[in-house]
C-alpha positions in Angstrom: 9.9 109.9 198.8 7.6 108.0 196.8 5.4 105.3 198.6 6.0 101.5 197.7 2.8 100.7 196.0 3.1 101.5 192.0 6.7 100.6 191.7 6.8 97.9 189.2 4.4 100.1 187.0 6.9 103.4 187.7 9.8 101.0 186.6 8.2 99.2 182.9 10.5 101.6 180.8 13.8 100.1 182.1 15.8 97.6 180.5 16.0 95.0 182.9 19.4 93.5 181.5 21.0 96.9 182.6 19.5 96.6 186.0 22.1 95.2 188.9 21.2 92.1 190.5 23.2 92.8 193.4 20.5 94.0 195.8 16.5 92.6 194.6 14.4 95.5 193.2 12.2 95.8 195.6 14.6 96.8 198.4 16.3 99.5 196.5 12.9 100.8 195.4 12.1 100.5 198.7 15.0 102.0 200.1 15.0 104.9 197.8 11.9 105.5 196.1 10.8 105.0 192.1 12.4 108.0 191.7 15.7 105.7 191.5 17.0 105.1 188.3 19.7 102.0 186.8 22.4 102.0 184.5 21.9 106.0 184.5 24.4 107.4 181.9 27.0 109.9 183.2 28.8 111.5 180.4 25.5 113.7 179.5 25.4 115.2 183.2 29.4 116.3 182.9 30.8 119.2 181.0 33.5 116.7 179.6 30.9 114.6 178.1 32.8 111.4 179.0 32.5 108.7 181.1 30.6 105.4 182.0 27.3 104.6 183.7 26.3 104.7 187.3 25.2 101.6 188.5 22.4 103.6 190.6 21.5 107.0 190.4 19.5 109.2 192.3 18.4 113.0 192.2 18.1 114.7 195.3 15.6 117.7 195.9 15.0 118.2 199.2 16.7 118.1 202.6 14.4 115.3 203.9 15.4 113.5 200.6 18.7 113.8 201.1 19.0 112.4 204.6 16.7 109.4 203.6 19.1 108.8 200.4 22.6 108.6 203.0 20.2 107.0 205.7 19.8 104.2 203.1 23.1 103.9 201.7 24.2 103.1 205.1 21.9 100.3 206.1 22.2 98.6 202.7 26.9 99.1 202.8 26.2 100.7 199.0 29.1 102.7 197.6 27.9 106.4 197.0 29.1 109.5 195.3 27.6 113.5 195.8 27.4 114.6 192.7 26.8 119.0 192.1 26.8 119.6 188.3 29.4 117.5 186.9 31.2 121.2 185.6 34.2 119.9 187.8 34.1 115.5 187.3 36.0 113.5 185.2 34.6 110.3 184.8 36.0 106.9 184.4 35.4 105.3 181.6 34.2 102.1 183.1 31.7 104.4 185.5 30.9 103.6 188.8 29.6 100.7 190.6 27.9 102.1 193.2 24.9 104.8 193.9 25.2 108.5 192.4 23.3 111.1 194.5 22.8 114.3 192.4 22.3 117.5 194.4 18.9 119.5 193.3 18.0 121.1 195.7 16.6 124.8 194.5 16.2 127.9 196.2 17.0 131.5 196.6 15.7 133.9 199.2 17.2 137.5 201.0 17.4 136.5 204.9 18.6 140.1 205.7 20.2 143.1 204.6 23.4 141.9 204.1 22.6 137.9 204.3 21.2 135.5 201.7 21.1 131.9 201.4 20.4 129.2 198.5 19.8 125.4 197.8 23.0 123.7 197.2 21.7 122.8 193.7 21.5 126.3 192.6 23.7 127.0 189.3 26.3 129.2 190.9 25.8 132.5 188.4 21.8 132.7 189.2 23.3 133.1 192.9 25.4 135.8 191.6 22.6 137.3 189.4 20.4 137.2 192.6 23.1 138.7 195.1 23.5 141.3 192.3 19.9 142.1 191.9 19.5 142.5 195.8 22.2 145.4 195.8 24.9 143.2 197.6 28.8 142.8 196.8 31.3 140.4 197.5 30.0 137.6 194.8 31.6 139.0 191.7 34.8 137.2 191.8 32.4 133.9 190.6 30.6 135.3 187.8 31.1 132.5 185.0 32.4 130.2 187.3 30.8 126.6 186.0 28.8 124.8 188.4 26.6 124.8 191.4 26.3 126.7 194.9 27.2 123.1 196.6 29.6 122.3 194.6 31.4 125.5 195.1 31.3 125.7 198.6 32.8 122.0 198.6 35.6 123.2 196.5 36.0 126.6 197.9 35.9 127.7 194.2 37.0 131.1 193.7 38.4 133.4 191.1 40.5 136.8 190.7 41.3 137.1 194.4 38.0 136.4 196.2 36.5 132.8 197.1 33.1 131.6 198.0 34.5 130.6 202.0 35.1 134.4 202.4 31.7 134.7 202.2 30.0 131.8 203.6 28.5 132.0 207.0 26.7 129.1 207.7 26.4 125.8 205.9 23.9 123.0 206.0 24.9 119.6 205.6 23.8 116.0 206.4 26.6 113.9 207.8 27.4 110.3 207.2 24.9 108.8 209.0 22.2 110.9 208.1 22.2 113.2 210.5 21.5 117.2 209.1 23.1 119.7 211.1 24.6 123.3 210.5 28.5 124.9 210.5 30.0 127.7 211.0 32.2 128.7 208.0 35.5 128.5 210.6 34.3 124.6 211.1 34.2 124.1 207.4 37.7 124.5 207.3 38.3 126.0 204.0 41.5 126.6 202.5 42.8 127.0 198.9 40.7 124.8 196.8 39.6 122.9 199.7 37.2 122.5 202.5 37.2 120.1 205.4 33.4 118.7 204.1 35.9 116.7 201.6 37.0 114.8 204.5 34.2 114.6 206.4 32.0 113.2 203.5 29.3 116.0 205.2 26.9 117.2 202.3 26.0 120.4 201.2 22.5 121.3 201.0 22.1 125.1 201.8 24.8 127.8 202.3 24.2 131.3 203.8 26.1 134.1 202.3 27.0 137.6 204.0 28.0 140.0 202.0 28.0 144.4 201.6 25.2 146.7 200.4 26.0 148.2 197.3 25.0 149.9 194.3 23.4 147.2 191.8 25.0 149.5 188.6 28.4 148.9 190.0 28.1 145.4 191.6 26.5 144.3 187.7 29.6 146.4 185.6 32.1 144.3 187.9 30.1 141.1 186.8 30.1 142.1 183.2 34.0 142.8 183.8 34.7 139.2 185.1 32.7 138.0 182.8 34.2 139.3 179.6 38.1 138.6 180.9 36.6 134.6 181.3 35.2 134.8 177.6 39.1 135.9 176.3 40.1 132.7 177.9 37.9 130.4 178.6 36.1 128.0 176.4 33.0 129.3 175.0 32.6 126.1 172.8 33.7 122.4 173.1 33.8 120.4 176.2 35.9 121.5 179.3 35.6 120.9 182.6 38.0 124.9 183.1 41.2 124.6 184.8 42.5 121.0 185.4 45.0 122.4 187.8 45.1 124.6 191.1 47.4 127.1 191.2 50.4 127.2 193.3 50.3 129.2 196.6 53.4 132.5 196.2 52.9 135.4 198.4 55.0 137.3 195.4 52.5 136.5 192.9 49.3 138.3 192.3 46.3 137.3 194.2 49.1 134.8 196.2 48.7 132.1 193.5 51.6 131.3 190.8 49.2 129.8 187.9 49.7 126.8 186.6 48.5 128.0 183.8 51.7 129.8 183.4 54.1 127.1 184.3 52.1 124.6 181.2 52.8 127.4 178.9 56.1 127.8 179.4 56.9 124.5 179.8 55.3 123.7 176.0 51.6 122.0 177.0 49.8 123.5 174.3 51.3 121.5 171.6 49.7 118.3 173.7 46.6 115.9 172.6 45.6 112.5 172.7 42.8 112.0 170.6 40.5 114.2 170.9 41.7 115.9 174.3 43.8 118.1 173.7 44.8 121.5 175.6 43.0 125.0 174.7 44.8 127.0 172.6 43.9 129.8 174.8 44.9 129.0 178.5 47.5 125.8 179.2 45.9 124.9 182.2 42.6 123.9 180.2 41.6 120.6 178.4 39.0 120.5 175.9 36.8 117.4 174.3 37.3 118.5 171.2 35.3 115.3 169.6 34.9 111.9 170.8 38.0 111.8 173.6 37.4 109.4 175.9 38.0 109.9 180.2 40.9 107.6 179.9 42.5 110.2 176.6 42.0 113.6 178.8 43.2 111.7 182.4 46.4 110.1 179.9 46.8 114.2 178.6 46.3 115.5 182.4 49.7 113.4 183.0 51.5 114.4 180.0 51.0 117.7 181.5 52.0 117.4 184.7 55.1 115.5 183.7 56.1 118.5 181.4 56.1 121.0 184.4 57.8 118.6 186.9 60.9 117.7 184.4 60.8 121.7 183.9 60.1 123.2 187.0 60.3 120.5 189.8 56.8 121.7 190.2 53.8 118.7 191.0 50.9 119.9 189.8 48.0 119.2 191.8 44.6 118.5 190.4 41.7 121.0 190.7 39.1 118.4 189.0 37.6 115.9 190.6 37.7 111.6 189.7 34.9 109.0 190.0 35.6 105.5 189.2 38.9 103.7 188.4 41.5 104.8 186.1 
């Protein structure tokens, strides 16, 4: 973290009216380092593009920089949110009063034959591209999949029956008070769309990955494969955060999962906007930013939505994507 001295020179291109007089200057600076910006707009760092300011922001690139960030936090009582890449966040309009901590921590490396492990700020395909190019398997399932290594293993994101807790042995995280430590993947408790590091507040700075030696020609065609079925319904243009909505656990359905997808469709969701949200033509379970839609348009579609599958199916959709601020 940056040293005190030079801060006032570090800090001549901010607008001081934006600046919070809450805490003085010097102590956040001090708390946090120059590298801390004010009034830090939001809706550039989300795939939505929506969204107000964060009162603070901060981004994160190194373990030791991440426990000093939640070290601080705590002594000074500030309000904070872990952000990944802002491929899975909606928002508010009105932002968020409070301290965003953005995850960059980098890195890639091979720890064995069948192990590798990466920064929790690593976009999640160069960790597939790198598990592909070191002959392992049991990645594919996430090629395409928008965001970051973190932020997946936070999420448990997953995709055409495998997901990233499968794989995971060990994570490293820095607990609420600053404290870094490592878990096993059993203590991270993940589940459908879920991990217990949502409760625990615990962030994600490195994951370790085991997975199978394979042939690189096969391991890339599957990749290609995944890849191409997401292009035929995914967004490839306008702003989307993918789907809004997790799928319902059915042991009769494939992969155990009755989309929701499915249920929108049938239930008439892709006839829905507001503004300039509006659902993808494609794949119900999708809203896109097709202009100038504000957080408070797609979060007003989002329930529109969810009220068409409950008066049809009795069915309360839960959602997959992530809210910061008040709506």
């Amino acid at each position: 973290m940056t040293p005190f001295s030079g801060i006032f020179e570090s800090m001549k291109m901010v607008d001081q009216s934006q600046v919070s007089t809450d805490f003085p200057m010097t102590t956040l600076l001090e708390a946090f380092g120059t590298n801390l910006e004010f009034s830090r707009e939001l809706a550039p760092l989300t795939s939505f593009k929506t969204g107000g300011r964060a009162k603070y922001f901060l981004s994160v690139e190194s373990v030791d920089e991440a426990i000093r960030s939640i070290k601080a936090v705590k002594k000074l009582k500030l309000p904070y949110f872990v952000m990944a890449s802002g491929s899975n966040l909606l928002v508010s309009d009105e932002g968020f009063d409070g301290l965003v901590i953005k995850m960059d921590i980098k890195g890639l490396r091979k720890l064995s034959d069948t192990e590798i492990e990466s920064g929790a700020g690593e976009d999640l395909m160069s960790l597939v591209n790198f598990a592909t190019a070191s002959s392992l398997s049991g990645l594919e399932f996430a090629a395409g999949i928008w965001g970051t290594v973190g932020g997946a293993v936070y999420g448990n994101a997953g995709a055409f029956g495998g997901e990233i807790g499968s794989v995971a042995t060990t994570i490293t995280v820095v607990g609420d008070k600053g404290d870094p430590g490592d878990l096993t993947a059993d203590q991270c408790g993940f589940s459908y769309r879920h991990s217990a590091l949502k409760d625990t507040r615990e962030i994600i700075v490195r994951a370790r990955f085991r997975l199978v030696p394979g042939e690189p020609q096969k391991i890339q065609a599957r990749v290609d494969e995944i890849l191409a079925a997401r292009e035929g319904k995914h967004p490839t243009q306008g702003r989307s955060a993918g789907c809004f909505f997790k799928n319902i656990p059915d042991p009769k359905e494939e992969h155990g999962k009755l989309p929701a997808g499915r249920l929108l469709e049938e239930a008439g969701a892709k006839e829905l906007r507001v503004g300039d949200a509006r659902v993808f033509e494609k794949h119900a379970n999708i809203i896109v930013n097709s202009g100038h839609a504000s957080s408070k348009d797609i979060r007003q579609l989002a329930d529109m939505m969810k009220k068409r599958v409950f008066d049809r199916f009795g069915i309360e959709l839960q959602e997959e994507v992530q809210q910061l601020g008040r709506f």
